[in-house]
C-alpha positions in Angstrom: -21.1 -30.6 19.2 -19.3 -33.1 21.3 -19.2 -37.0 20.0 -18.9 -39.7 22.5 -19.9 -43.5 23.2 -22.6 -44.7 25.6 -22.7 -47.9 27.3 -23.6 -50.0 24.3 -20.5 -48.4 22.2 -23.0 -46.9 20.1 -21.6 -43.3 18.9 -23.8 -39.8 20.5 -23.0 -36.5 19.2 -24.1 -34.0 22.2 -25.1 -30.7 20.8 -25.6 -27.3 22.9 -27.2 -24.0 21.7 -25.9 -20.7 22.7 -28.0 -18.6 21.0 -32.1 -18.4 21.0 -33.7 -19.7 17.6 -36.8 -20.2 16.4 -36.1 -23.7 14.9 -33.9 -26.8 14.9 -33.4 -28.7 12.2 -30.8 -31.7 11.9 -29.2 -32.5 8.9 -27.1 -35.9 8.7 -25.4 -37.0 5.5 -23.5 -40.6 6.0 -22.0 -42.4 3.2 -22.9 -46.0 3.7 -20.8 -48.8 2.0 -22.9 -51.9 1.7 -21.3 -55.9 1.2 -23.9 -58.2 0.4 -24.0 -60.8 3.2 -25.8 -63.9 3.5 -27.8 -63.8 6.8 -26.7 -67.6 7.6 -23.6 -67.1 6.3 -21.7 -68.0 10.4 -21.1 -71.2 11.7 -22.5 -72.3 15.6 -20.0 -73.4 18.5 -20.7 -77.1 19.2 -22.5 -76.4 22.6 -24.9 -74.0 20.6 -25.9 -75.8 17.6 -29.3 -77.2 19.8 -31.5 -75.5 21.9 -31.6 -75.1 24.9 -27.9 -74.2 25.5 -25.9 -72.6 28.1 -23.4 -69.5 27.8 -19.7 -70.6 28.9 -18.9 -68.9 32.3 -16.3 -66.4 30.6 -19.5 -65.5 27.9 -22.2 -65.3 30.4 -20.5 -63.0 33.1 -20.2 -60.3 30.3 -23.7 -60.5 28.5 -26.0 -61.6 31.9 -27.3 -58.4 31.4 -28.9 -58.9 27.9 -30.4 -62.2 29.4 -32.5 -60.6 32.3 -36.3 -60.1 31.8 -36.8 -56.7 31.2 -40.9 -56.8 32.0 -42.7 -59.0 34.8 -45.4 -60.6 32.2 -45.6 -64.0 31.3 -45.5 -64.1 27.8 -47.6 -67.0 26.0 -47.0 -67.0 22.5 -49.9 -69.1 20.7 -48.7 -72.3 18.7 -44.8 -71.8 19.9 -43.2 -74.5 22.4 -40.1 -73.7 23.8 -37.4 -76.4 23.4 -36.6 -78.2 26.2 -33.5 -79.8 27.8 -35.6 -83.3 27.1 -37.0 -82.0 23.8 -34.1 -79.9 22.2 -34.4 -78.3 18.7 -31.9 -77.3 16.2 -30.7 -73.9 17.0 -31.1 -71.9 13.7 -34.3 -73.9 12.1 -36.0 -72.7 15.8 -35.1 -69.3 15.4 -36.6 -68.9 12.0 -39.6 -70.4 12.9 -39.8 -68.4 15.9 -39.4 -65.1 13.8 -41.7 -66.0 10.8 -44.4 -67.1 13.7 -44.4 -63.5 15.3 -44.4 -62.4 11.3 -47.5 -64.3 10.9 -49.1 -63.5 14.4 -48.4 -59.9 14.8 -50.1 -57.3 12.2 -48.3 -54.7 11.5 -49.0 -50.9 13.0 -47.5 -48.0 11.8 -47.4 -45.8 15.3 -44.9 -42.9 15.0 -44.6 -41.7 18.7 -44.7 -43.2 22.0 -43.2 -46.1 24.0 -43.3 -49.6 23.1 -45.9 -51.5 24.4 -45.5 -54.1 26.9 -45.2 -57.7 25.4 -48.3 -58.9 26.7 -49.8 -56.0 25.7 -48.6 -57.0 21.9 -49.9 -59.8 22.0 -53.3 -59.3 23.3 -53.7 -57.0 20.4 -51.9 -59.0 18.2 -50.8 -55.7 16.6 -48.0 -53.8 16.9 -45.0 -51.4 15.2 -41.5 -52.6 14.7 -40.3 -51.4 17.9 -43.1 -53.3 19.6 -42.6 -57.0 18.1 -38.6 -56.5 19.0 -39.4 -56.2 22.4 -41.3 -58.8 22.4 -38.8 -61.4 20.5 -36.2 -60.3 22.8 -38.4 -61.1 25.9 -39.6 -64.4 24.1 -35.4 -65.0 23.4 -34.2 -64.0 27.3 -37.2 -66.5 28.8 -35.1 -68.7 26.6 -31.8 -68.1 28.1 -30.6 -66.4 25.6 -28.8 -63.2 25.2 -31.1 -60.4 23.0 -30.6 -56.7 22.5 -32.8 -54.5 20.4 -31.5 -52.7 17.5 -33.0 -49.2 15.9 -31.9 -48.7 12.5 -33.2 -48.2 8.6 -34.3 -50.9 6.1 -33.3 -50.8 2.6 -36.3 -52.2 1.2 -35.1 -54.7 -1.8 -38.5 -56.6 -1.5 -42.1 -56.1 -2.5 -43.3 -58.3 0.4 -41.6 -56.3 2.9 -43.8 -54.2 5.0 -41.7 -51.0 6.1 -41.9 -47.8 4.3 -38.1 -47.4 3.0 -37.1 -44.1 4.6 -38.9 -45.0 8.0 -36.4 -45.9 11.1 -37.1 -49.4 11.8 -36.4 -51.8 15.0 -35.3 -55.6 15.2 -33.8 -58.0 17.6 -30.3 -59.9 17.8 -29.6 -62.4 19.8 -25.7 -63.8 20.9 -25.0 -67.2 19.1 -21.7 -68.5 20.5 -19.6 -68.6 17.4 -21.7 -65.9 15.4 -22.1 -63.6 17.2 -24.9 -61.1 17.2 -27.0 -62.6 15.2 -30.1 -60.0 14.2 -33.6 -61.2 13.7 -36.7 -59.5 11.9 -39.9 -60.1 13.5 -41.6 -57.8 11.9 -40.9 -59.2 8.3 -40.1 -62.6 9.1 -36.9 -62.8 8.5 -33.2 -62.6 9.2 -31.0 -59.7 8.9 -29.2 -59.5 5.7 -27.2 -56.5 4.0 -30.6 -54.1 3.7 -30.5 -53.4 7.6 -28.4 -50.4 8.5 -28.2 -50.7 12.7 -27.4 -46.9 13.9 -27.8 -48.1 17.5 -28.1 -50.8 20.2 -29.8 -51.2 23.9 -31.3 -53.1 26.1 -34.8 -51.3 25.5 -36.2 -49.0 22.7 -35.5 -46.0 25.4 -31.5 -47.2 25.1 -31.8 -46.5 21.6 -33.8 -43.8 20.9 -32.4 -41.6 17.7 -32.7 -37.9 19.5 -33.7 -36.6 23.0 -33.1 -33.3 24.7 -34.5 -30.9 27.1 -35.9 -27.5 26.4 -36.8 -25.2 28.9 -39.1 -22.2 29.6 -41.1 -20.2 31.7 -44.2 -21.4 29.5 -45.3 -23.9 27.5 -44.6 -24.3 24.7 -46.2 -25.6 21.6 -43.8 -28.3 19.4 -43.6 -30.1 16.7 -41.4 -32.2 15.0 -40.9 -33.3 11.3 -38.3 -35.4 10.3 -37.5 -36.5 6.6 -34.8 -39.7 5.3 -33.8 -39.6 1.7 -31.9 -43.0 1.1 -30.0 -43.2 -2.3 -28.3 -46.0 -3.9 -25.1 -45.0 -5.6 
């Protein structure tokens, strides 16, 4: 097992096999310290504290990336009107309503496998998992002009109305506020990111922060399956 960092800093163990076996199975025991934080707990740089707002040249030549479209659709989100350099909006008070609208517009869909959808896929549908309504908040963010990643992570669950399983991996979406930081946002549940989300990883796309990949190979195929169990305890 060899540890490294990827593009996004975020930490990869490598692990190679010698010797033939009829199973793999991970095990992963982190010790997690928790401070309670208050999700608005930052102050905004003057230039950020409406939107729309520009990066300053030093800010924007490093995060660009994070602002490009990832997908060619035109995204319509019903009942949400961008701010506009004539009609600007406060920068926070926009965000939240941006992230409980997708809460209220986008059900829920536990889907265990596969790629996220496309955003206008989402929101023909209207349904979607967690990975799926982080994609398209990020989108909805870089349209914007505004920097957004996508995080993969857990959720301490702390909250009857929240809708992920505690246990599950779960995806949400940070954008860069000039004098925050990253700032993360929870589509999905309709709120910002306090001290219940554990981020393991960060990426441009879901397929930046996917939790384990590999190649196998043989002469034939193969049957597989794959089971994968989280125990989170409090302490």
């Amino acid at each position: 097992m060899r540890f490294g960092r990827d593009i996004f800093d975020n930490v990869v163990a490598s692990c190679f096999f010698e010797e033939a076996a009829e199973a793999l199975e991970l095990r992963l025991e982190i010790d997690v310290e928790v401070v309670k934080k208050n999700p608005f707990d930052f102050v905004l740089s003057r230039r950020a504290v409406q939107m729309p707002f520009a990066y300053e040249e030093d800010i924007a030549s490093i995060i660009c990336a994070y602002c490009q479209r990832q997908t060619g659709d035109k995204i319509s989100l019903p009942d949400w009107t961008p701010p506009t350099p004539g009609s600007p909006r406060e920068t926070v008070a926009t965000l939240v309503e941006l992230t409980k609208l997708l809460h209220r517009t986008i059900s829920y869909q536990r889907r265990k496998e596969g790629a996220a959808q496309v955003p206008a896929e989402t929101l023909r549908l209207q349904r979607g998992a967690c990975r799926d309504t982080a994609v398209l908040l990020a989108e909805i963010l870089r349209d914007a002009g505004m920097a957004a990643r996508v995080v993969s992570g857990y959720l301490r669950e702390a909250d009857e109305e929240i809708r992920r399983a505690e246990g599950s991996l779960h995806a949400w979406t940070e954008v860069f506020l000039p004098g925050a930081g990253w700032v993360g946002l929870d589509p999905t549940n309709g709120i910002l990111c306090n001290d219940n989300f554990i981020a393991a990883a960060v990426g441009l796309r879901p397929a930046d922060i996917t939790p384990i990949s590999g190649s196998f190979y043989h002469r034939d195929r193969v049957p597989a399956e794959m089971q994968s169990r989280l125990e989170l305890m409090t302490l």
